[in-house]
PyMOL Python script that loads the backbone (N, CA, C, O; Angstrom):
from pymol import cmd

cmd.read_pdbstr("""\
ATOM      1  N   UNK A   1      44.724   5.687 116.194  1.00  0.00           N
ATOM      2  CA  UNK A   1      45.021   7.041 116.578  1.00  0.00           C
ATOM      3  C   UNK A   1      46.184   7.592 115.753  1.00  0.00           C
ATOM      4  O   UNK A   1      47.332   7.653 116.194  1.00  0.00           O
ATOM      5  N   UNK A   2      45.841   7.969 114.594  1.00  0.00           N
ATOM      6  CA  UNK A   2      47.141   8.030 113.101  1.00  0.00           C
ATOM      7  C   UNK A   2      46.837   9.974 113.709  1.00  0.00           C
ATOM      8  O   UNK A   2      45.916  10.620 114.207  1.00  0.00           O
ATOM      9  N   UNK A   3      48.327  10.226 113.235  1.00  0.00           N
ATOM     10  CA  UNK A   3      48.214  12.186 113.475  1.00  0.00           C
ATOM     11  C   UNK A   3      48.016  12.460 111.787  1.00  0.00           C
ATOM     12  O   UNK A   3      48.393  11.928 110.743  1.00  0.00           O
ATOM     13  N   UNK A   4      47.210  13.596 112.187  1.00  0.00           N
ATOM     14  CA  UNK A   4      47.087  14.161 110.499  1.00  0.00           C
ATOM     15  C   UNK A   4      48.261  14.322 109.713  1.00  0.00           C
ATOM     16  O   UNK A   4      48.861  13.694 108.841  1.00  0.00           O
ATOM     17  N   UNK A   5      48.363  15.295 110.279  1.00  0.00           N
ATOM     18  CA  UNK A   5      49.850  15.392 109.731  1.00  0.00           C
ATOM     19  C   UNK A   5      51.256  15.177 110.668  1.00  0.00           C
ATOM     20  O   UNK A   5      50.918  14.983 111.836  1.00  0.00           O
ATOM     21  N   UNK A   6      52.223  15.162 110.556  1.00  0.00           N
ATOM     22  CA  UNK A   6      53.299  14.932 111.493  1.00  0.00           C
ATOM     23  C   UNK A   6      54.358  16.452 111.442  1.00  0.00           C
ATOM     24  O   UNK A   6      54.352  17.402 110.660  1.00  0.00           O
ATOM     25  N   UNK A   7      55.070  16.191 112.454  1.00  0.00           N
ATOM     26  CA  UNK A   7      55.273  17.862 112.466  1.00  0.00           C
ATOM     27  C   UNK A   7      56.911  17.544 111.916  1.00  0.00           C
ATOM     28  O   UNK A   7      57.464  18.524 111.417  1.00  0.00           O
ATOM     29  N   UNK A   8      57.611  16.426 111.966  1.00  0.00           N
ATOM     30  CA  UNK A   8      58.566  16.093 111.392  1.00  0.00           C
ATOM     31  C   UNK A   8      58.844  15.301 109.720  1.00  0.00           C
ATOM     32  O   UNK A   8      58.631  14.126 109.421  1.00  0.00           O
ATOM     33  N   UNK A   9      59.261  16.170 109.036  1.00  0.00           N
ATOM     34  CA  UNK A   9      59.159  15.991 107.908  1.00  0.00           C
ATOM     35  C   UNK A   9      60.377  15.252 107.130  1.00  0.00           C
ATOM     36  O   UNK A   9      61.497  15.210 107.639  1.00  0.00           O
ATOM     37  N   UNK A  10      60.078  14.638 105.794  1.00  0.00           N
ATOM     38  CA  UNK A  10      62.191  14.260 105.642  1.00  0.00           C
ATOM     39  C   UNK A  10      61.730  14.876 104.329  1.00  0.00           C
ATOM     40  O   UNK A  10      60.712  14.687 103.663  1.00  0.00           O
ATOM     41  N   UNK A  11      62.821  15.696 104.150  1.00  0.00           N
ATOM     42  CA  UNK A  11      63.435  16.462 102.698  1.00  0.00           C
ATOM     43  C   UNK A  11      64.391  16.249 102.216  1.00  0.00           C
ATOM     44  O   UNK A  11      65.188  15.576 102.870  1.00  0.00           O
ATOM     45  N   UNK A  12      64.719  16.631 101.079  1.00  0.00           N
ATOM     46  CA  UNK A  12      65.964  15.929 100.211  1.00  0.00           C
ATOM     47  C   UNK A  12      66.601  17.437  99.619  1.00  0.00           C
ATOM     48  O   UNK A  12      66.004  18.099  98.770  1.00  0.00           O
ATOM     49  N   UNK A  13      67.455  17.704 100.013  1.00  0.00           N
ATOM     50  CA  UNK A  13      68.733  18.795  99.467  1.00  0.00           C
ATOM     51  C   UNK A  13      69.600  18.355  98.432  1.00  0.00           C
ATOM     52  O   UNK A  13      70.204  17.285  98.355  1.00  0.00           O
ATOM     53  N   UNK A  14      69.584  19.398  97.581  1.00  0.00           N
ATOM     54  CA  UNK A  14      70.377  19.196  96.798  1.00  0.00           C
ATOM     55  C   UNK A  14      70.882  20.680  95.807  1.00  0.00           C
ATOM     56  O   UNK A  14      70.225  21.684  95.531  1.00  0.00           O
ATOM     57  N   UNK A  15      72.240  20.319  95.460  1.00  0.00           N
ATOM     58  CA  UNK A  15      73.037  21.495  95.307  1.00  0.00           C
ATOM     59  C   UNK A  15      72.581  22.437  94.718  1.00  0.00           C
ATOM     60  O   UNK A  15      71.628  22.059  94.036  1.00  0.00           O
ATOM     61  N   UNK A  16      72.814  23.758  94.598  1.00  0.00           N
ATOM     62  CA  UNK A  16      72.378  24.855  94.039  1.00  0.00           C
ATOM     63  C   UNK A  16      73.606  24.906  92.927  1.00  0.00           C
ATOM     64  O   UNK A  16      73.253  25.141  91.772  1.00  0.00           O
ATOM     65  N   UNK A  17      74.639  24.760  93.109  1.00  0.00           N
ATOM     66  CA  UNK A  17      76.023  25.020  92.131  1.00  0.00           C
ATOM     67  C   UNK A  17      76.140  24.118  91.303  1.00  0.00           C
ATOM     68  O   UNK A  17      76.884  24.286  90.337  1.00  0.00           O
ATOM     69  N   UNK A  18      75.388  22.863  91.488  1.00  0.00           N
ATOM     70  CA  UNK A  18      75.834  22.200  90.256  1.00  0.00           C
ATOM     71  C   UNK A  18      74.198  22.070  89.365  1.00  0.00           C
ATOM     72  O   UNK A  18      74.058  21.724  88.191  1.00  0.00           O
ATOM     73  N   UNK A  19      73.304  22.389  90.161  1.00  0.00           N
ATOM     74  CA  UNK A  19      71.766  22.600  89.109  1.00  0.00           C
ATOM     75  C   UNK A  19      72.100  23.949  88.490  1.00  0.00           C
ATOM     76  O   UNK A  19      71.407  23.955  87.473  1.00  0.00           O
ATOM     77  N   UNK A  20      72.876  25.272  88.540  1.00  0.00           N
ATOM     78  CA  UNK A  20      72.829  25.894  88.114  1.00  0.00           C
ATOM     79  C   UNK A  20      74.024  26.079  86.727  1.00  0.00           C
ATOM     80  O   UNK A  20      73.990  26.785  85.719  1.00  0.00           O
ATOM     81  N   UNK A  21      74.866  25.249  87.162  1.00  0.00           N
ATOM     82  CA  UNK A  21      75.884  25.196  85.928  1.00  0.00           C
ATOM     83  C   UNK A  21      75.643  23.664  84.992  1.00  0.00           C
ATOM     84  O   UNK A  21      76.447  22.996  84.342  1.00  0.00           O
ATOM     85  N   UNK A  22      74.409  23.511  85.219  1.00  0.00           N
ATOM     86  CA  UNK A  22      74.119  22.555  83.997  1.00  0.00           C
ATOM     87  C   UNK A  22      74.218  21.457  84.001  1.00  0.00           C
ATOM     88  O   UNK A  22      74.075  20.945  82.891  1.00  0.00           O
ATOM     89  N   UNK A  23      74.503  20.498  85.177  1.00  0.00           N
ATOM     90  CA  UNK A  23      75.334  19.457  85.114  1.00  0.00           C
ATOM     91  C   UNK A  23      74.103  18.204  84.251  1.00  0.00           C
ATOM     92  O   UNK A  23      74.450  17.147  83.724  1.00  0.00           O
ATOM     93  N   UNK A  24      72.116  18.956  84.374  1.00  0.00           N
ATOM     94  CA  UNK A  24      71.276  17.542  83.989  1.00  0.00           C
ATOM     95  C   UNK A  24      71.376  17.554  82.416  1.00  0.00           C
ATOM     96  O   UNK A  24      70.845  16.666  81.749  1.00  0.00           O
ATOM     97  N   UNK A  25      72.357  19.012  81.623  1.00  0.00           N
ATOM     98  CA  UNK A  25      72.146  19.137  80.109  1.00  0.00           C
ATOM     99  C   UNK A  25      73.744  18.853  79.600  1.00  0.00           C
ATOM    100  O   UNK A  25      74.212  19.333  78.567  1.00  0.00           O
ATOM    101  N   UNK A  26      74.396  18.071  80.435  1.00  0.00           N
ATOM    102  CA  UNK A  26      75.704  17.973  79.861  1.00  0.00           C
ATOM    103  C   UNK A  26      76.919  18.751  79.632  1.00  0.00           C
ATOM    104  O   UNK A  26      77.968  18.333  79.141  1.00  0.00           O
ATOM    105  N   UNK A  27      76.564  20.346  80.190  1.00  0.00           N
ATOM    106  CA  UNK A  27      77.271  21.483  79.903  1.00  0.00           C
ATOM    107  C   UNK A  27      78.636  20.940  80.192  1.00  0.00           C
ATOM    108  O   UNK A  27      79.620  20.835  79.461  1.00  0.00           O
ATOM    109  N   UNK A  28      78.364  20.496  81.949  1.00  0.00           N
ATOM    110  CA  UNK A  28      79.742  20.293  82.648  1.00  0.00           C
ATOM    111  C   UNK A  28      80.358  19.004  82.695  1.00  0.00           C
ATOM    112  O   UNK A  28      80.095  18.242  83.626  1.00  0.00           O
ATOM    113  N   UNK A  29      81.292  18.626  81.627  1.00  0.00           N
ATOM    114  CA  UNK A  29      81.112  17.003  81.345  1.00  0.00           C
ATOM    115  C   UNK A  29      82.489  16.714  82.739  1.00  0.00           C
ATOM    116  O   UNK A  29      82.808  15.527  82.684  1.00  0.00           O
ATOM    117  N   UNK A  30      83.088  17.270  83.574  1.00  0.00           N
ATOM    118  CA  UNK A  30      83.734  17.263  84.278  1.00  0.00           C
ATOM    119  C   UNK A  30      83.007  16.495  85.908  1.00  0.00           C
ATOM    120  O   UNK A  30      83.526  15.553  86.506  1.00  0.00           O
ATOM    121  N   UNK A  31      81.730  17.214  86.325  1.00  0.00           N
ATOM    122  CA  UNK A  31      81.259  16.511  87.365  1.00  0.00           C
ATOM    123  C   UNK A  31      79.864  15.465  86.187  1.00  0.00           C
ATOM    124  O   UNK A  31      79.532  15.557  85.005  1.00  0.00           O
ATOM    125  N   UNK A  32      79.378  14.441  87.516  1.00  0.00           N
ATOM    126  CA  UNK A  32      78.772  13.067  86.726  1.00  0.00           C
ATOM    127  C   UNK A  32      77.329  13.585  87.053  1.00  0.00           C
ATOM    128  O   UNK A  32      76.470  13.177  86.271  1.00  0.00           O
ATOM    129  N   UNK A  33      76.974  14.266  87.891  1.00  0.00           N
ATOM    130  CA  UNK A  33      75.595  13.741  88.723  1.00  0.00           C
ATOM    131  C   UNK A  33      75.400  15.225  89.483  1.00  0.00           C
ATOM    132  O   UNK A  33      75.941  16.275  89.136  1.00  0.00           O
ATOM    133  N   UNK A  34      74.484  15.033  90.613  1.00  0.00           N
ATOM    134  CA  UNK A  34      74.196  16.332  91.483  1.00  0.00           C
ATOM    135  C   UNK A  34      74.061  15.799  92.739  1.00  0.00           C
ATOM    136  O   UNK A  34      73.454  14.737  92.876  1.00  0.00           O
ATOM    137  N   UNK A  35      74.635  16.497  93.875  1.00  0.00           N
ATOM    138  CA  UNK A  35      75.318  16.105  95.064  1.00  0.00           C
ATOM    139  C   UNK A  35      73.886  16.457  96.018  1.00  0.00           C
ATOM    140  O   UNK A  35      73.589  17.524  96.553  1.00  0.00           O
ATOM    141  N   UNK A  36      73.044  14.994  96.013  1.00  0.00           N
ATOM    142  CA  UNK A  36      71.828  15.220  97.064  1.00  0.00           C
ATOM    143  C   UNK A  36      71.734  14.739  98.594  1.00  0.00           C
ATOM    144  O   UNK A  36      71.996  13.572  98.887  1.00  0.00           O
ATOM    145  N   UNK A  37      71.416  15.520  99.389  1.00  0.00           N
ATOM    146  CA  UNK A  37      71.571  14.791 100.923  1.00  0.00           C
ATOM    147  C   UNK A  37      69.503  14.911 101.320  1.00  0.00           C
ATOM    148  O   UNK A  37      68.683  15.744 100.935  1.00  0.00           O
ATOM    149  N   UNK A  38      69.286  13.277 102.500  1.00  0.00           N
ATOM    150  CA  UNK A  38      68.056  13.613 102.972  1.00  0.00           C
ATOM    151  C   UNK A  38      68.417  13.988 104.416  1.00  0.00           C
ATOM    152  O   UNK A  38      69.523  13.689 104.865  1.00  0.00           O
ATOM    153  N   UNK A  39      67.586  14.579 105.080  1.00  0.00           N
ATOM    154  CA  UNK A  39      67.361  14.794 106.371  1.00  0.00           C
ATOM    155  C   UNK A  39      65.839  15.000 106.676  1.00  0.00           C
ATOM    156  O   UNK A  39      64.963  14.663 105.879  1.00  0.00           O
ATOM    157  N   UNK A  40      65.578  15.616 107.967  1.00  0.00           N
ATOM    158  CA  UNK A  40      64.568  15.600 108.570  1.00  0.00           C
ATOM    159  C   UNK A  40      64.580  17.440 108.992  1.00  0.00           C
ATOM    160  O   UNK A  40      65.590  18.144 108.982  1.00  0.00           O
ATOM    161  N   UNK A  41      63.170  17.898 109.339  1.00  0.00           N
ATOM    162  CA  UNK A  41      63.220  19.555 109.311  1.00  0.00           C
ATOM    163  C   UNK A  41      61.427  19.735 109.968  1.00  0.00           C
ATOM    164  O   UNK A  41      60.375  19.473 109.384  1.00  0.00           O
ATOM    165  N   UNK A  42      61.672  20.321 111.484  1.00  0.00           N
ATOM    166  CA  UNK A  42      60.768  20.213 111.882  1.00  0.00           C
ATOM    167  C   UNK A  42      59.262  21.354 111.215  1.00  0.00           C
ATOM    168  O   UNK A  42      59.172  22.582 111.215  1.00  0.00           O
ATOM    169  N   UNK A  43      58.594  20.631 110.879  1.00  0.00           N
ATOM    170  CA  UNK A  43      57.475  21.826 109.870  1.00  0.00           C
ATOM    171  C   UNK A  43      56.678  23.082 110.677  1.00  0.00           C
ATOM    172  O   UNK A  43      56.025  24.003 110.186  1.00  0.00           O
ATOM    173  N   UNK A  44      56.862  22.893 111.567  1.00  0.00           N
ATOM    174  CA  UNK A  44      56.456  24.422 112.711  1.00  0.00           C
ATOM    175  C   UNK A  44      57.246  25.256 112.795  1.00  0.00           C
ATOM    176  O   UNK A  44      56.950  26.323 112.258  1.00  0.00           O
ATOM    177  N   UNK A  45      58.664  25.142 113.534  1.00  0.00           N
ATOM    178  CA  UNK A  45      59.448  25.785 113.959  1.00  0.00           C
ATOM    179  C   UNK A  45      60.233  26.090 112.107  1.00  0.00           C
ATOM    180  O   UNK A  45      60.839  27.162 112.096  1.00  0.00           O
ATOM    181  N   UNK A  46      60.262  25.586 111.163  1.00  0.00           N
ATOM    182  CA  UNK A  46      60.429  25.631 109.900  1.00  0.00           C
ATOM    183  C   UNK A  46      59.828  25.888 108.826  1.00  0.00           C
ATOM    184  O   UNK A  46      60.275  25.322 107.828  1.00  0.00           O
ATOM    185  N   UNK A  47      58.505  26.906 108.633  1.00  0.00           N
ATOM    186  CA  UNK A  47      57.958  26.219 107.402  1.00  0.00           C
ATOM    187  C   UNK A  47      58.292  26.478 106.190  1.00  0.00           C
ATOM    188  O   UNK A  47      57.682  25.889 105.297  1.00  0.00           O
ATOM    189  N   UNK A  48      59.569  27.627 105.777  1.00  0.00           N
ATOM    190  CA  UNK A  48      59.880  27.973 104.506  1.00  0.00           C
ATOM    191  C   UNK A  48      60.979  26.567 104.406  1.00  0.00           C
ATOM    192  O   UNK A  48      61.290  25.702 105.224  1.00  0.00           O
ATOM    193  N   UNK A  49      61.293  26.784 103.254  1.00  0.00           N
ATOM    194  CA  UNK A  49      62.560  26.199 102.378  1.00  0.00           C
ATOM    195  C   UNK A  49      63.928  26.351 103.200  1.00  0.00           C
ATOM    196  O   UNK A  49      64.481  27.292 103.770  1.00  0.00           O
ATOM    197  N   UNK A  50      64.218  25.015 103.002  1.00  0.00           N
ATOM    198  CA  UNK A  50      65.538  24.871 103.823  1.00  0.00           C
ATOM    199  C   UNK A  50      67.142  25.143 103.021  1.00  0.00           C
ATOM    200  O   UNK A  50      67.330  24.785 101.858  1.00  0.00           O
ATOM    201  N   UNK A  51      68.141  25.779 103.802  1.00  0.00           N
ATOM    202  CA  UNK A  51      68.991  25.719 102.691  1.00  0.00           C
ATOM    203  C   UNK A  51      70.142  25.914 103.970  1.00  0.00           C
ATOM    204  O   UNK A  51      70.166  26.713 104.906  1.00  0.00           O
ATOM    205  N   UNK A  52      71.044  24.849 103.581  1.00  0.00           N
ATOM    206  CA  UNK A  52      72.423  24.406 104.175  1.00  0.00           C
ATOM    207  C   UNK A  52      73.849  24.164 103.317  1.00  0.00           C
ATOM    208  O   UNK A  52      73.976  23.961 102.109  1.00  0.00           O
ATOM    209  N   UNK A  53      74.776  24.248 104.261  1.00  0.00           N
ATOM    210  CA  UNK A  53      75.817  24.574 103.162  1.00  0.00           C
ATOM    211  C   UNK A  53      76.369  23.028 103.211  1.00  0.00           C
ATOM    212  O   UNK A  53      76.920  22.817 104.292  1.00  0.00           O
ATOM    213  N   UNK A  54      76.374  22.042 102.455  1.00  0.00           N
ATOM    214  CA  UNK A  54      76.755  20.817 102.940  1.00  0.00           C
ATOM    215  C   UNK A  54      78.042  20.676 101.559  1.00  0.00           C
ATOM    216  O   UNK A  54      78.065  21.365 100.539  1.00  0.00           O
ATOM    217  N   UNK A  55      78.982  19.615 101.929  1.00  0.00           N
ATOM    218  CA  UNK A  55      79.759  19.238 101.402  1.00  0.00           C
ATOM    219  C   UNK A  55      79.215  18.660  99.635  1.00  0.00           C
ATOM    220  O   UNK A  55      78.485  17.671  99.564  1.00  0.00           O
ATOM    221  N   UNK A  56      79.571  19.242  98.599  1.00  0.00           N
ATOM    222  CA  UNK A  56      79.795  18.384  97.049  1.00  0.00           C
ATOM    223  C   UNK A  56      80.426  17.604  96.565  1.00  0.00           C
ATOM    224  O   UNK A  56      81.487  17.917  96.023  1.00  0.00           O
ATOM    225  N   UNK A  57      80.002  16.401  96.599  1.00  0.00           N
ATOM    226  CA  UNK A  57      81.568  15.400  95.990  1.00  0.00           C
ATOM    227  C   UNK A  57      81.403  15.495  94.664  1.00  0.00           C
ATOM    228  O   UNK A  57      82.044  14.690  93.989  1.00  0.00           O
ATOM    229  N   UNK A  58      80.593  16.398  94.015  1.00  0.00           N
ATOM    230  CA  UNK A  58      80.912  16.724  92.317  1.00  0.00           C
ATOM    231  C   UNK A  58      81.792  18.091  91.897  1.00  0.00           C
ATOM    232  O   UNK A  58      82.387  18.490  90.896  1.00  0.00           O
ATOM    233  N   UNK A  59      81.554  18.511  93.087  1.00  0.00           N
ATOM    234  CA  UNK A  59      81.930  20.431  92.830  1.00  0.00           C
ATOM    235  C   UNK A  59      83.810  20.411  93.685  1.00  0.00           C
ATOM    236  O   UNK A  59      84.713  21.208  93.433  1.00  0.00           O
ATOM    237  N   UNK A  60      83.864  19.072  94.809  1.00  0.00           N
ATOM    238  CA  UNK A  60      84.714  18.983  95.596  1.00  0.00           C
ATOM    239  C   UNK A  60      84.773  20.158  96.401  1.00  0.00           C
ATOM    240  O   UNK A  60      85.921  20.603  96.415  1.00  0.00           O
ATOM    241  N   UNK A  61      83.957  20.839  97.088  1.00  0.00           N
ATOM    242  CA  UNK A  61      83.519  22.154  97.771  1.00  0.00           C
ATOM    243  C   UNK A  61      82.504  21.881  98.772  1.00  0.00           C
ATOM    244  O   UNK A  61      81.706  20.971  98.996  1.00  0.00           O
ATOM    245  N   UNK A  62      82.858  23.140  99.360  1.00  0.00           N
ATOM    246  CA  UNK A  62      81.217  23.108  99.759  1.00  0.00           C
ATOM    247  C   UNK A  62      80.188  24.123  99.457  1.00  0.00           C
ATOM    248  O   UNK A  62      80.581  25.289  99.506  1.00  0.00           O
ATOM    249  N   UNK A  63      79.306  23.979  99.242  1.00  0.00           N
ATOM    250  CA  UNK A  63      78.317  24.894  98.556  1.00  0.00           C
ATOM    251  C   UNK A  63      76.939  24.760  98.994  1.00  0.00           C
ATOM    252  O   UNK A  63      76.474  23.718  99.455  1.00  0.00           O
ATOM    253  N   UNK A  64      76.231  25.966  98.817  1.00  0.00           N
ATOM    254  CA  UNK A  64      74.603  25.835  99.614  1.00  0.00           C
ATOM    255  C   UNK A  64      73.563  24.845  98.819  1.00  0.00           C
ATOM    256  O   UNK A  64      73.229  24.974  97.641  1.00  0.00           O
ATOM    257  N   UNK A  65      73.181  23.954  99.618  1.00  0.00           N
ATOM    258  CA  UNK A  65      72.357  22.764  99.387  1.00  0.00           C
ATOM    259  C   UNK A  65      70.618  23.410  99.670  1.00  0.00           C
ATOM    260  O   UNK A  65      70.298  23.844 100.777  1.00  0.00           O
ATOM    261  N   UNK A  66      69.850  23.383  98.748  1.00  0.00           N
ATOM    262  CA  UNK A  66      68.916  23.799  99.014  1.00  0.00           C
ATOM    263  C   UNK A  66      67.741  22.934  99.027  1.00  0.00           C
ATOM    264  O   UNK A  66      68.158  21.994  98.351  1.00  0.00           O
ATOM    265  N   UNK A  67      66.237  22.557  99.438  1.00  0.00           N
ATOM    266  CA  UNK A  67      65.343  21.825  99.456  1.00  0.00           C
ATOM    267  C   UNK A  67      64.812  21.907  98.558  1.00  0.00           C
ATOM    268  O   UNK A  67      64.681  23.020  98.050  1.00  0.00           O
ATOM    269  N   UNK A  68      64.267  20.772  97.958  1.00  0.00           N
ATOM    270  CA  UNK A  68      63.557  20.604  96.715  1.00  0.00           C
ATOM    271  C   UNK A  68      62.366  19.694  97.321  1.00  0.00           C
ATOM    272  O   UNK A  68      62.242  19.036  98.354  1.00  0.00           O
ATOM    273  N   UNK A  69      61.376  20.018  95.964  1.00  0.00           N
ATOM    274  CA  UNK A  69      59.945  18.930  96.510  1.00  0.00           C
ATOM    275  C   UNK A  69      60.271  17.755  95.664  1.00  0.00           C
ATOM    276  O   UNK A  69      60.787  17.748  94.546  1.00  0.00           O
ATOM    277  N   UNK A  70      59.838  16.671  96.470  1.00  0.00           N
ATOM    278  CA  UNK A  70      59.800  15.257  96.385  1.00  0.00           C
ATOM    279  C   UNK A  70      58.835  15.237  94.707  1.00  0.00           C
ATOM    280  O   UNK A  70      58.539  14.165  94.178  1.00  0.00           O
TER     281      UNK A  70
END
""", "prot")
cmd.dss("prot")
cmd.show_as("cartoon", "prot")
cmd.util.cbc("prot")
cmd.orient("prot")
């Protein structure tokens, strides 16, 4: 008895401030990497794109973390 689909999903966030200032082409040789968090996001009560303001340990800020596809 498997459910088709499940209504709880896990997504992976990750920064908008440091994908936009370059950090995967080397621009910003100051931060190393891009600041990703997973969680969970119920797909009914949710179905657009998720976006939270979570803490950067590259940017040392906090800044809006947005969902990306796996």
């Amino acid at each position: 008895m498997a459910k088709g689909k499940d209504v709880r999903v896990i997504v992976i966030l990750e920064c908008t401030n440091c994908v936009q200032n370059g950090v995967n082409n080397g621009v910003n040789k100051e931060s190393t990497g891009i600041s990703r968090y997973i969680t969970q996001k119920n797909r009914h009560n949710t179905p657009s794109r998720l976006d939270l303001k979570k803490f950067c340990r590259y940017c040392h800020k906090h800044t809006i973390h947005g969902e990306i596809k796996k």
